[in-house]
C-alpha positions in Angstrom: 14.4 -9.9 15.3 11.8 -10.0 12.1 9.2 -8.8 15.0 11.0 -5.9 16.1 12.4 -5.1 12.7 8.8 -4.8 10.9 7.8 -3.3 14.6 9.9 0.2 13.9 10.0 0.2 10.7 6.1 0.2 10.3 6.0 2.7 13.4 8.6 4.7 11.7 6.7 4.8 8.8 3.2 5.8 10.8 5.3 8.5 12.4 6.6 10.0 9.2 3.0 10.4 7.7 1.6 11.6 11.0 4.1 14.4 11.0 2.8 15.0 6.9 -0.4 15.2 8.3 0.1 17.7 11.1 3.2 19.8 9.7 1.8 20.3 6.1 -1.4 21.4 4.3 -2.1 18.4 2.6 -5.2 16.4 2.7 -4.6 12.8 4.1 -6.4 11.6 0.6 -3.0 12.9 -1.2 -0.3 11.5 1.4 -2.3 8.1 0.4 -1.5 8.9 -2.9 2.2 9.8 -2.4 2.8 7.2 -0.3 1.2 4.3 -3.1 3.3 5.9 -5.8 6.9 6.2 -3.3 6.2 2.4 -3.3 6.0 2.4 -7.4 9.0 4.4 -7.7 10.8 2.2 -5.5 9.3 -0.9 -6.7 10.5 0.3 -10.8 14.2 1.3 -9.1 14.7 -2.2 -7.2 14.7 -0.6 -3.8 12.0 -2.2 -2.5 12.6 -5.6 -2.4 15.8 -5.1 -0.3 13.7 -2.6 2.0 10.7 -5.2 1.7 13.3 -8.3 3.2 14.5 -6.4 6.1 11.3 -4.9 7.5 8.8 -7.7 6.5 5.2 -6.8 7.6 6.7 -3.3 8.6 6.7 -2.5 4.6 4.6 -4.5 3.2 1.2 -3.5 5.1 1.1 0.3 4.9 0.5 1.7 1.8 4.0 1.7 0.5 3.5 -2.6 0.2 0.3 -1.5 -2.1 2.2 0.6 -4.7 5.0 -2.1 -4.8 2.3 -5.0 -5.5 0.9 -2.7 -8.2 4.4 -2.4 -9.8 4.8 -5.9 -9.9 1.4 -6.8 -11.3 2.0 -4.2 -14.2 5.7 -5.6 -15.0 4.7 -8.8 -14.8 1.4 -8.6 -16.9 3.6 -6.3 -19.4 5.7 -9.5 -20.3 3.2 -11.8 -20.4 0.9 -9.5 -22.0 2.2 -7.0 -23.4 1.0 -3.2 -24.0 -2.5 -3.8 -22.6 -0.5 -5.5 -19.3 -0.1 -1.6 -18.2 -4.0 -1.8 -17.4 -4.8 -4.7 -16.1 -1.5 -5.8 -14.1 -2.2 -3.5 -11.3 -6.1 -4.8 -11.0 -4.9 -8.3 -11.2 -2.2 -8.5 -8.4 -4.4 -6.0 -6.1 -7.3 -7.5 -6.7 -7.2 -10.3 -3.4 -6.5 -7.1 -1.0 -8.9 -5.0 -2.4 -11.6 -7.5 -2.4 -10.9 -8.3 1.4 -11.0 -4.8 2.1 -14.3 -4.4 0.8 -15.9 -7.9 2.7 -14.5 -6.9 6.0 -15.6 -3.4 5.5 -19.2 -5.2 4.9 -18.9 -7.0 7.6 -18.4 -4.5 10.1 -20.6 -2.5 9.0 -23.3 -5.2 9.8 -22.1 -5.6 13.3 -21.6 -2.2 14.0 -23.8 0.4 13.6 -22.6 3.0 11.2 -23.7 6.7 11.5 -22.6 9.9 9.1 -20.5 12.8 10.7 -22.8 16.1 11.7 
């Protein structure tokens, strides 16, 4: 049941941003950015964890699982740290995903052969 849950929740998810994207003006650079900080706000109002046990993979791979892992690196690095936690909370708990991003993005770029759009 984990499979399917994750399954239509993710796809539910997809479908809800596609429709943003076709129904509405804005850019897909600023539904990225609305859908990073829906997963803050729900992260800071305790929503997300329930959300994040039901669905599984389903919420925690699109970008609504990244604004939720940069809430928690900023709360936790705020007790830990303190005041300067609010800067370098998020870089620390996003920094594994980030950095894979960026290797695999190498990577294929090697194997594949990359070209500009005319």
């Amino acid at each position: 049941m984990d499979y399917i849950n994750a399954f239509w929740v993710g796809g539910l998810i997809c479908a809800l941003v596609q429709i943003l994207m076709e129904k509405t003006k804005l850019m897909p650079g600023r539904i990225m950015v609305l859908l990073v900080c829906t997963g803050v706000v729900l992260g800071a109002l305790s929503l997300y964890e329930p959300f994040l046990k039901f669905a599984g993979a389903g919420a925690s791979v699109p970008l609504l699982g990244f604004g939720n892992i940069l809430w928690k690196g900023v709360k936790e690095s705020i007790h830990s740290d303190g005041f300067i936690g609010i800067f370098m909370g998020g870089f620390t708990a996003s920094a594994i995903g980030i950095s894979a991003a960026l290797i695999f993005a190498y990577i294929a770029s090697l194997i594949f052969d990359p070209k500009m759009k005319k």
